[in-house]
C-alpha positions in Angstrom: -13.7 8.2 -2.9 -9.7 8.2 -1.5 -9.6 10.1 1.5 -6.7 11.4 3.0 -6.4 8.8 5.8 -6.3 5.9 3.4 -3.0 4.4 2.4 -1.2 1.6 0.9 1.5 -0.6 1.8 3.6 -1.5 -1.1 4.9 -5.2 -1.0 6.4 -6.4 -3.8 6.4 -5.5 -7.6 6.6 -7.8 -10.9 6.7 -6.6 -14.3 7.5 -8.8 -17.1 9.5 -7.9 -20.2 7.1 -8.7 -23.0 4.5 -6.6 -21.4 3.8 -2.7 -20.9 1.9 -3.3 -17.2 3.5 -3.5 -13.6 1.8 -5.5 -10.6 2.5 -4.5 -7.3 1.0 -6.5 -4.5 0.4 -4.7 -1.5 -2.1 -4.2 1.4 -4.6 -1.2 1.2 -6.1 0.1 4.4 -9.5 2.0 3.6 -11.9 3.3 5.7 -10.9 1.3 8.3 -10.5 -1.9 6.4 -7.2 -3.4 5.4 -7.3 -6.1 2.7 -4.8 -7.4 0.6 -4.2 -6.9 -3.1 -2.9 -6.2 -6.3 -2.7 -3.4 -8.5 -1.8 -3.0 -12.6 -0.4 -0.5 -13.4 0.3 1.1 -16.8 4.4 2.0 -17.7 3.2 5.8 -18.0 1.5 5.1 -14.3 4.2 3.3 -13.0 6.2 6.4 -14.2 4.2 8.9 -12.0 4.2 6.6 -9.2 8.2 6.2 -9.0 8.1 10.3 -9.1 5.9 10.2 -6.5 8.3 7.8 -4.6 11.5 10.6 -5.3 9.3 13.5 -4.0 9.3 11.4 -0.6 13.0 10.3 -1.1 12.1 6.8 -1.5 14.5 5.3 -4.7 13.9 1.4 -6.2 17.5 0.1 -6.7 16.5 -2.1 -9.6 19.9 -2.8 -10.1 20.4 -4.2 -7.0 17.4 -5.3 -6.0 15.6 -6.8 -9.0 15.3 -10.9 -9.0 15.4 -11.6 -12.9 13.2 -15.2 -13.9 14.0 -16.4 -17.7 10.9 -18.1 -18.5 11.2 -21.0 -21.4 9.8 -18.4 -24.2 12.5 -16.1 -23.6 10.6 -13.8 -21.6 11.9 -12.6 -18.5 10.0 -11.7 -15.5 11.3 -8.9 -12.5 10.8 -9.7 -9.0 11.3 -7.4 -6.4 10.4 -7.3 -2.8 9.7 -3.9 -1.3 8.7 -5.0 2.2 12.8 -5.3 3.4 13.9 -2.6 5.2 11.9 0.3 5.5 8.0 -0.1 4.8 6.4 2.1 1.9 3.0 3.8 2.9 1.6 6.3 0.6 -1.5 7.6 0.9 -4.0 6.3 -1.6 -4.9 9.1 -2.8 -1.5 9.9 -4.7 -2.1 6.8 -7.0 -2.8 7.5 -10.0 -7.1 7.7 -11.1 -6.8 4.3 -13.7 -5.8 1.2 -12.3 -7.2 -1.7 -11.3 -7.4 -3.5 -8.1 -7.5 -7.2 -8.2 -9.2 -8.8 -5.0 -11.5 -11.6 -4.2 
């Protein structure tokens, strides 16, 4: 269960243009643990999560911000580092119910 005191520390984010998922690497602290991982995301719950991100005035300049990598099949993968400037903590419990977290 999420409890209010957990949170997350969004690090960086990678999405990939032939594919509908995002994977954000970040460090989760819960219940007193911190441990380092990544998260897939769906597009509709990346949606909810960048509205999540305006409610607390925190916007992704993708435009400015976004690293582009054109992979030999044409596909192109987006890079971007979110732990410049100021750090994004949100509490776990705002992400959304379905994702998975990949550790070891």
């Amino acid at each position: 269960m999420k409890t209010l005191f957990d949170s997350i520390l969004l690090n960086r984010l990678q999405m990939e243009s032939n594919s509908s998922e995002v994977t954000l690497d970040c460090t989760v602290f819960e219940r007193g643990n911190q441990y380092e991982t990544e998260i897939v995301l769906s597009g509709n719950s990346m949606n909810q999560l960048l509205s999540e991100l305006a409610c607390r005035d925190i916007e992704l300049d993708f435009e400015q911000n976004c690293d582009e990598i054109m992979l030999p099949d044409g596909t192109t993968v987006y890079h971007m580092n979110l732990d410049s400037g100021r750090p994004i903590f949100l509490p776990l419990y705002v992400m959304p119910e379905k994702l998975r977290l990949l550790r070891a």
